[in-house]
VEXDREN-2710 file (C-alpha; in Angstrom, 1 decimal):
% VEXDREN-2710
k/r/px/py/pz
1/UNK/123.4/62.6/146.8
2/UNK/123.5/60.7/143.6
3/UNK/122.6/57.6/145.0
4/UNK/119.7/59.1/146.7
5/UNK/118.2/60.5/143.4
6/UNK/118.6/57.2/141.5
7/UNK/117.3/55.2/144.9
8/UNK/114.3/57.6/144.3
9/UNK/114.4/57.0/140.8
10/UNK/113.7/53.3/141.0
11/UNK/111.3/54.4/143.3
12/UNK/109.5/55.8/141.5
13/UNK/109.4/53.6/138.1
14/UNK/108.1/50.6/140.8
15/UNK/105.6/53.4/141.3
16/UNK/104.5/53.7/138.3
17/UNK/104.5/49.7/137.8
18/UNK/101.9/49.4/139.8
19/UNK/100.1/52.4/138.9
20/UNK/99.1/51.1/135.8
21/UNK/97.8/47.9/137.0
22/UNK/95.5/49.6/140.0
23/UNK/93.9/51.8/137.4
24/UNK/90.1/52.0/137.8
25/UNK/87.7/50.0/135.3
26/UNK/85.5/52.3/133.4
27/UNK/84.3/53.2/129.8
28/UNK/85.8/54.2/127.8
29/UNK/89.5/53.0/129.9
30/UNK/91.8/55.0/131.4
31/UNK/94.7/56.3/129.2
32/UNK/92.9/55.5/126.3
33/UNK/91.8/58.1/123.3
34/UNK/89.9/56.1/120.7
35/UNK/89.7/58.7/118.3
36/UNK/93.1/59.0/117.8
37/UNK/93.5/55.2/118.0
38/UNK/91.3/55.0/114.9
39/UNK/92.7/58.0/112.8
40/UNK/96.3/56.4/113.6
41/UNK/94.9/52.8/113.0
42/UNK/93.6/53.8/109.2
43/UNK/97.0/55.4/108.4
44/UNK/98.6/52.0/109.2
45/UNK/95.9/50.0/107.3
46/UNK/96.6/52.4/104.3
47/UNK/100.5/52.0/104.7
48/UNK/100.1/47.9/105.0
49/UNK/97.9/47.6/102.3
50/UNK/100.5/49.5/100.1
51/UNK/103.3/47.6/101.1
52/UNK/102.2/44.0/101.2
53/UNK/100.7/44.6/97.5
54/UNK/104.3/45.4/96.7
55/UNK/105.8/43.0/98.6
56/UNK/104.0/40.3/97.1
57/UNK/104.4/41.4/93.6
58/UNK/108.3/41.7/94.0
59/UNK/107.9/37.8/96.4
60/UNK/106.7/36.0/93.1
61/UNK/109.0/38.0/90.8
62/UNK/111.9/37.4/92.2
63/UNK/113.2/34.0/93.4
64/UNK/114.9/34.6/96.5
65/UNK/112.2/34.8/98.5
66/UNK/110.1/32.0/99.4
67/UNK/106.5/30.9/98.8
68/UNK/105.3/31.2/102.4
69/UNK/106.7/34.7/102.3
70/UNK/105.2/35.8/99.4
71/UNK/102.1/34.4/100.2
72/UNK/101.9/36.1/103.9
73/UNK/102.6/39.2/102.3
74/UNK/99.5/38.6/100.1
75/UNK/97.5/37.3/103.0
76/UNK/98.4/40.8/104.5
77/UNK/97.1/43.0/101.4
78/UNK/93.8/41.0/100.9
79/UNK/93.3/41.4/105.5
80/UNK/94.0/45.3/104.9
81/UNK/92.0/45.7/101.9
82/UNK/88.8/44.3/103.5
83/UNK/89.7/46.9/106.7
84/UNK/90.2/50.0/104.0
85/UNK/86.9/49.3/102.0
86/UNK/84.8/48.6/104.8
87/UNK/86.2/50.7/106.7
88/UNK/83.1/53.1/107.8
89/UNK/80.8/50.3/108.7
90/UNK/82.8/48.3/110.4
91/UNK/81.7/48.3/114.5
92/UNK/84.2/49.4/117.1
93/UNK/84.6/45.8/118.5
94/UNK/85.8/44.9/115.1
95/UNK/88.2/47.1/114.6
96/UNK/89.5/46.1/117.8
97/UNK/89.2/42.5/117.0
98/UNK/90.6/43.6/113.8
99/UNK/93.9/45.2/115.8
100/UNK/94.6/42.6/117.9
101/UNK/94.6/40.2/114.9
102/UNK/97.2/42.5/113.4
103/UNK/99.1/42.3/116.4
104/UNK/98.7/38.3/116.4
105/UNK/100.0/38.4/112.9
106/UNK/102.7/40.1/113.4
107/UNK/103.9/38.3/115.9
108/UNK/103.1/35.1/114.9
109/UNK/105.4/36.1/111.8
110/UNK/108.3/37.1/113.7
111/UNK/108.2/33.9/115.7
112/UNK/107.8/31.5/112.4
113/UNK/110.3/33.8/110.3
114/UNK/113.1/33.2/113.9
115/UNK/112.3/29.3/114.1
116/UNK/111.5/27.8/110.6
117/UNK/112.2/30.2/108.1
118/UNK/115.2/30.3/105.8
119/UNK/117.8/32.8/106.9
120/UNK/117.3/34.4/103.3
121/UNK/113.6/34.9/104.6
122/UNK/113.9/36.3/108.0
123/UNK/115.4/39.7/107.1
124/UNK/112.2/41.3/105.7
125/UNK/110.0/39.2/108.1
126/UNK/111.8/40.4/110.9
127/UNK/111.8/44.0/109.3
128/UNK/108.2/43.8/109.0
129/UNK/107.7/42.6/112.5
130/UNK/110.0/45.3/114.3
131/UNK/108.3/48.1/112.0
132/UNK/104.7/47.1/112.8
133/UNK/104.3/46.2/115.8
134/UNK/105.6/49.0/117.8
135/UNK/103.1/51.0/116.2
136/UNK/100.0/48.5/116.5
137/UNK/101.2/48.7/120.7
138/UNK/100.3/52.6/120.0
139/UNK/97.4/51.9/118.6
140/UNK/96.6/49.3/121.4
141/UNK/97.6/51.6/124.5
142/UNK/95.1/54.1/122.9
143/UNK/92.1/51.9/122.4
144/UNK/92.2/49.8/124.7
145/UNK/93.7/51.7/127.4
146/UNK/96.2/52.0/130.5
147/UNK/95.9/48.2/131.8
148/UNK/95.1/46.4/129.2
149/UNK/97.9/48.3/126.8
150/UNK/100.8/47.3/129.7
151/UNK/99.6/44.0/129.6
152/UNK/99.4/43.3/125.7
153/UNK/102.5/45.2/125.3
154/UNK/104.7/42.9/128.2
155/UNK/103.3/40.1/126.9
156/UNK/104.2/40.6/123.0
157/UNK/107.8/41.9/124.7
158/UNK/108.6/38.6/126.6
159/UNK/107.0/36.3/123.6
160/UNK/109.6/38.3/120.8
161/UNK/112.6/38.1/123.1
162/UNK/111.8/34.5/123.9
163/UNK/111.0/33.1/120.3
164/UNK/114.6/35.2/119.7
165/UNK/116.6/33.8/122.3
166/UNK/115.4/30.3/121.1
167/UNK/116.0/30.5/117.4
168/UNK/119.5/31.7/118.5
169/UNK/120.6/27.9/118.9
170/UNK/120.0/27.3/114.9
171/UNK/123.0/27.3/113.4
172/UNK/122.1/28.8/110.5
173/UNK/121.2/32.0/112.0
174/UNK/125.2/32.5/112.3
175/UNK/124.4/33.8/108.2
176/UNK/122.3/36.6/109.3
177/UNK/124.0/37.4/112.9
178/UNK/121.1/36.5/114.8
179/UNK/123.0/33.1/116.9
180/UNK/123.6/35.4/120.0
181/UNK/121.1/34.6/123.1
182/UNK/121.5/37.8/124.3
183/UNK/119.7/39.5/121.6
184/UNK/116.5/38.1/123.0
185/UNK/117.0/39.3/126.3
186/UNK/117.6/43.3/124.9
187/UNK/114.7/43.1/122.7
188/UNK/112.6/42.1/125.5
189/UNK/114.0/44.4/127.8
190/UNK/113.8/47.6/125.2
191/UNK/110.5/46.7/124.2
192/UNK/109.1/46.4/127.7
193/UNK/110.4/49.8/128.3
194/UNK/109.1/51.3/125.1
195/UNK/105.7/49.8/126.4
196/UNK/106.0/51.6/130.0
197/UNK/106.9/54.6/128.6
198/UNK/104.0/54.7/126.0
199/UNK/101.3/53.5/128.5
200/UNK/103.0/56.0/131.2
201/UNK/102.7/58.8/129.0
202/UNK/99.0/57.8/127.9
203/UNK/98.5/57.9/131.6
204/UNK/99.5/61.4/131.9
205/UNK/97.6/62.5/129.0
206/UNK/94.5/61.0/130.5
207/UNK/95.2/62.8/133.9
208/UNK/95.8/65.9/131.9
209/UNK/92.6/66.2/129.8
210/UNK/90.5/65.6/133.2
211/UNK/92.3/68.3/134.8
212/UNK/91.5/70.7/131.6
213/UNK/87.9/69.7/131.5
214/UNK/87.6/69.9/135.4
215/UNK/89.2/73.8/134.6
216/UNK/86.3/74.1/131.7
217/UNK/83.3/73.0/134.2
218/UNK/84.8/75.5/136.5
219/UNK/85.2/78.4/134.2
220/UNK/81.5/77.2/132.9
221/UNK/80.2/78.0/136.3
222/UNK/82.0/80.9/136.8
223/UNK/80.5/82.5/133.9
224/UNK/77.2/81.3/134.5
225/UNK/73.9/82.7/136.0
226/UNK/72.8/79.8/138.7
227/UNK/69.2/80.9/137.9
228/UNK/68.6/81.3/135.0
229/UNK/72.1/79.1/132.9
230/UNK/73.0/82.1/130.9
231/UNK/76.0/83.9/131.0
232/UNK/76.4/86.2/133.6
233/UNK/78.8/89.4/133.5
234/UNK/82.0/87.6/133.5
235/UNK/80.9/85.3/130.8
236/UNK/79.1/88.4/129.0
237/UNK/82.6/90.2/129.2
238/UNK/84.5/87.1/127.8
239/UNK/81.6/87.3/124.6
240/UNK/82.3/91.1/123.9
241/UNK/86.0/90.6/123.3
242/UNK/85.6/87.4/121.8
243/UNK/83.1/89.6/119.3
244/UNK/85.0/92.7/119.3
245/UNK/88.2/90.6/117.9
246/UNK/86.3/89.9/114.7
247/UNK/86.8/94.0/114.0
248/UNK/83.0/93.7/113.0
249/UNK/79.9/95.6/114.4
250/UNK/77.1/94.1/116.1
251/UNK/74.3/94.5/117.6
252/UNK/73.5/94.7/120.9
253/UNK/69.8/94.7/122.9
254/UNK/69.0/95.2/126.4
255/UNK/65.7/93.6/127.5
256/UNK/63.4/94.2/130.2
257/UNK/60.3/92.9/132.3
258/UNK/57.6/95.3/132.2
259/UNK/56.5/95.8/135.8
260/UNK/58.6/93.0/137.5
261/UNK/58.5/94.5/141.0
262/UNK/55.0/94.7/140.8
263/UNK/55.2/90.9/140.3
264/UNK/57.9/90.3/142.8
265/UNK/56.1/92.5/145.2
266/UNK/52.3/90.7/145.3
267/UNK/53.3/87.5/144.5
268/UNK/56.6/86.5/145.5
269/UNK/59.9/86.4/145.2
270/UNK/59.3/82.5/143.8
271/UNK/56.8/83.9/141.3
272/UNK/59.4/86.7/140.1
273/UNK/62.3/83.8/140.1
274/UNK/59.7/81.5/137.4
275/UNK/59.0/84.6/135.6
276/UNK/63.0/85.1/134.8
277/UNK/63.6/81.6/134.5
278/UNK/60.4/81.6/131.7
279/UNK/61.9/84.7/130.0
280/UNK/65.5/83.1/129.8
281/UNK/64.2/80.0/128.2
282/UNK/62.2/82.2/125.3
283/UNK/65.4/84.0/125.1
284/UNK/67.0/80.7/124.4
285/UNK/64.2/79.4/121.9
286/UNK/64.1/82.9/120.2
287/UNK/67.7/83.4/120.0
288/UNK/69.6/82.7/116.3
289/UNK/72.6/80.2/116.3
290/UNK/75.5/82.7/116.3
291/UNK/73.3/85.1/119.2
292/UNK/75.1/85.6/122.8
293/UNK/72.7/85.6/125.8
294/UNK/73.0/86.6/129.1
295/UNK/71.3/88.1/132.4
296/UNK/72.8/91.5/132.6
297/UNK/71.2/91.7/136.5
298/UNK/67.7/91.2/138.2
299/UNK/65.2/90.8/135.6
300/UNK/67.2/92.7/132.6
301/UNK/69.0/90.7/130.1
302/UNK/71.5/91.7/127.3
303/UNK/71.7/89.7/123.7
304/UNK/74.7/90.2/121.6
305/UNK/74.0/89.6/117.5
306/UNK/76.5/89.4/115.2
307/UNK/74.4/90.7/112.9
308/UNK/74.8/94.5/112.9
309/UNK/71.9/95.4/110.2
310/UNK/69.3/97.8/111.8
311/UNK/66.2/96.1/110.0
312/UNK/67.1/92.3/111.3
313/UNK/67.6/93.3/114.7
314/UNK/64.7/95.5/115.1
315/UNK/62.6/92.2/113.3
316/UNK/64.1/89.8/115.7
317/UNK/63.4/91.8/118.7
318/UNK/59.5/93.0/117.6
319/UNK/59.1/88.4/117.1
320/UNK/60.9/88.7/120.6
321/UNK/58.7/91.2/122.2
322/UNK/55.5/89.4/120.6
323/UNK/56.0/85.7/121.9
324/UNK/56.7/86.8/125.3
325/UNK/53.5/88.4/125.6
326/UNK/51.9/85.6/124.5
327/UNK/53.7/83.0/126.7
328/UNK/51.3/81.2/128.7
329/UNK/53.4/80.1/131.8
330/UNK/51.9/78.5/134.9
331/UNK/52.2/80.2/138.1
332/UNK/53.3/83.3/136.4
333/UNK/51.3/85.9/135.5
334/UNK/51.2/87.5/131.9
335/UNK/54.1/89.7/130.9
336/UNK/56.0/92.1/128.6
337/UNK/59.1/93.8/127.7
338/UNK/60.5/97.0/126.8
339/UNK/63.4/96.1/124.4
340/UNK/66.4/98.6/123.9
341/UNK/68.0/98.7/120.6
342/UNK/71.2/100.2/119.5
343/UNK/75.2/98.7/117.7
344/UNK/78.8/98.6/118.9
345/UNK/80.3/100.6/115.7
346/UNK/84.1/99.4/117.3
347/UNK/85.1/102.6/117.3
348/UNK/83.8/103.7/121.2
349/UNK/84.2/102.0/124.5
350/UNK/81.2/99.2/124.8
351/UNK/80.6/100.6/127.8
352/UNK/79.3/103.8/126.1
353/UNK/77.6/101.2/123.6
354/UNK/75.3/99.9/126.5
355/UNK/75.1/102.9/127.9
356/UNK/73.3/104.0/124.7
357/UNK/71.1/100.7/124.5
358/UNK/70.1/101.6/128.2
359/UNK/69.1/104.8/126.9
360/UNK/66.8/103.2/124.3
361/UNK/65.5/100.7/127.1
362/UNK/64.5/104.0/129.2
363/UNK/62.8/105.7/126.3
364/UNK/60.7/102.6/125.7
365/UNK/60.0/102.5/129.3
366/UNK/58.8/106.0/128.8
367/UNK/56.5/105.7/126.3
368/UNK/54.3/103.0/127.8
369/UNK/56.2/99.9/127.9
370/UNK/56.1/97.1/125.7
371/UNK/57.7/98.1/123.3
372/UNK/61.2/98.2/121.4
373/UNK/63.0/101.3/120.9
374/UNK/66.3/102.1/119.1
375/UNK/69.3/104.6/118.8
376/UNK/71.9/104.0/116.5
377/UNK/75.3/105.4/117.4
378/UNK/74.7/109.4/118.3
379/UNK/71.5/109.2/116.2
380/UNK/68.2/110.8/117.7
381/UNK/66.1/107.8/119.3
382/UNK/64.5/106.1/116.6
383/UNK/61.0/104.4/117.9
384/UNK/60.0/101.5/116.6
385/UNK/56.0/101.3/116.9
386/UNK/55.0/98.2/118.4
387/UNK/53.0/95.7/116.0
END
């Protein structure tokens, strides 16, 4: 049984191999967040630029240290310091070009600091190396992607452990315990595995957010009226709580068209589809940033306001009223609303709430259409003369 499971095991990292190099091109790559790269990318420009300043400053104080690594160090803080100040106008290809540099850097210091550096030198080289460039392979996998990460990050693995296996047979590496071959063979090995790991989980992130967003279009759809694009009942449902959680009033206004299966009746069922589709897009126009619309069913619509003052809502509906008499929309004939007034006071049932709206709707209806009426919890209907 145990066999079987690591058999399957193996399996399954060969899998996953060649997964990540038969990902699909595309833009921006697969596995790849870049927003994250760059916040991530800053915070290690930041932490370089700190370091090499001190690093340098401590190179030329003290004597142990050589030139060449003092003078890396201040290569390194004038590099980061150009990245930090320029940082908002720099183009993305630069900052990738500007990445892969580091990466270069790095590297190329871990190979010089293992081949013709002093052995008092390569500690803090090497330091520097292993610290860094992990990271920057984070940053890589992120902007640049599934493929292209694997294949940076394999590469850098093979050059460190070969560079280390080489430098090995100086014998003055026995000072700093670094004359074993071997050790270039486990840094390759751990680092190629750090890299698979990274780029798998990238992978699964990637897989993960298209799965949530695929869930998003979905739900989008679900809560959306195919004619018109506003929310239907589900998606006005999902509004109320969302509005009945800030423990707040608001107001609420059922809308209308005056006469619509007069409309529908003579001219159409086409006719009465532009002449919802017409009223929906006014709604949208009409409608303040923080106001929920929706098609409440057939031609009668429902707009939720945060904005629970009687004198602002009774305003915005009259402007409502107004422009939709004056819309001039071809194929459709001229039309009005009755508008129905009233606000969810959190203490009742909403459903009691629209039921009172509806009864404003109806008394507008009643007196001639065209019109908006109101009713504000339990108070007598309170008409509202149209202007």
């Amino acid at each position: 049984m145990v066999r079987r499971v690591e058999k399957r095991d193996r399996t399954q990292i060969f899998q996953w191999i060649l997964d990540a190099w038969r990902v699909p091109h595309r833009s921006p790559p697969v596995g790849s967040n870049r927003d994250l790269a760059l916040k991530l990318l800053r915070v290690l420009v930041l932490v370089a630029l700190v370091l090499s300043a001190i690093l340098g400053v401590l190179g030329f104080a003290l004597e142990t240290p050589s030139v060449l690594s003092s003078a890396v160090a201040v290569g390194v803080f004038f590099f980061t310091l150009h990245l930090f100040l320029f940082w908002e106008r720099l183009p993305l290809l630069w900052i990738r070009l500007a990445l892969v540099a580091a990466l270069l850097g790095f590297l190329l210091r871990w190979i010089v600091a293992l081949l013709v550096l002093e052995p008092a030198d390569i500690p803090i080289a090497l330091l520097s190396s292993m610290a860094y460039i992990p990271m920057l392979l984070i940053v890589v996998g992120l902007m640049e992607g599934l493929r292209r990460g694997v294949a940076i990050g394999l590469s850098v693995a093979l050059v460190m452990g070969l560079s280390l296996t080489l430098a090995a047979f100086r014998p003055e590496l026995s000072e700093v315990f670094l004359d074993d071959p071997r050790l270039g063979l486990l840094v390759a090995v751990f680092l190629a595995v750090y890299v698979f790991f990274l780029n798998a989980w990238g992978g699964q992130q990637t897989e993960l957010e298209e799965a949530e967003m695929q869930t998003l279009l979905l739900r989008e759809r679900i809560n959306t009226d195919p004619l018109t694009g506003l929310l239907n009942r589900r998606g006005i449902d999902l509004a109320v709580t969302s509005l009945m959680s800030r423990r707040e009033p608001f107001g609420v206004l059922l809308i209308d068209i005056d006469h619509f299966k007069v409309i529908n009746d003579t001219l159409g069922h086409d006719t009465g589809d532009r002449a919802i589709k017409s009223l929906s897009m006014k709604l949208r126009d009409v409608a303040r940033e923080r106001d929920v619309v929706g098609r409440w069913g057939g031609e009668e619509f429902i707009l939720l306001s945060p904005s629970a003052e009687p004198r602002s809502i009774e305003g915005f509906a009259q402007r409502l009223r107004r422009e939709t008499a004056a819309m001039d929309v071809e194929g459709v004939p001229p039309m009005t609303i009755s508008v129905g007034i009233t606000r969810f006071p959190l203490y009742e049932p909403f459903e009691q709430t629209v039921k009172r709206a509806d009864g404003a709707l109806y008394t507008a209806k009643k007196q001639g259409r065209n019109c908006v009426r109101s009713e504000w919890g339990g108070d007598p209907v309170d008409p509202v003369k149209a202007s």
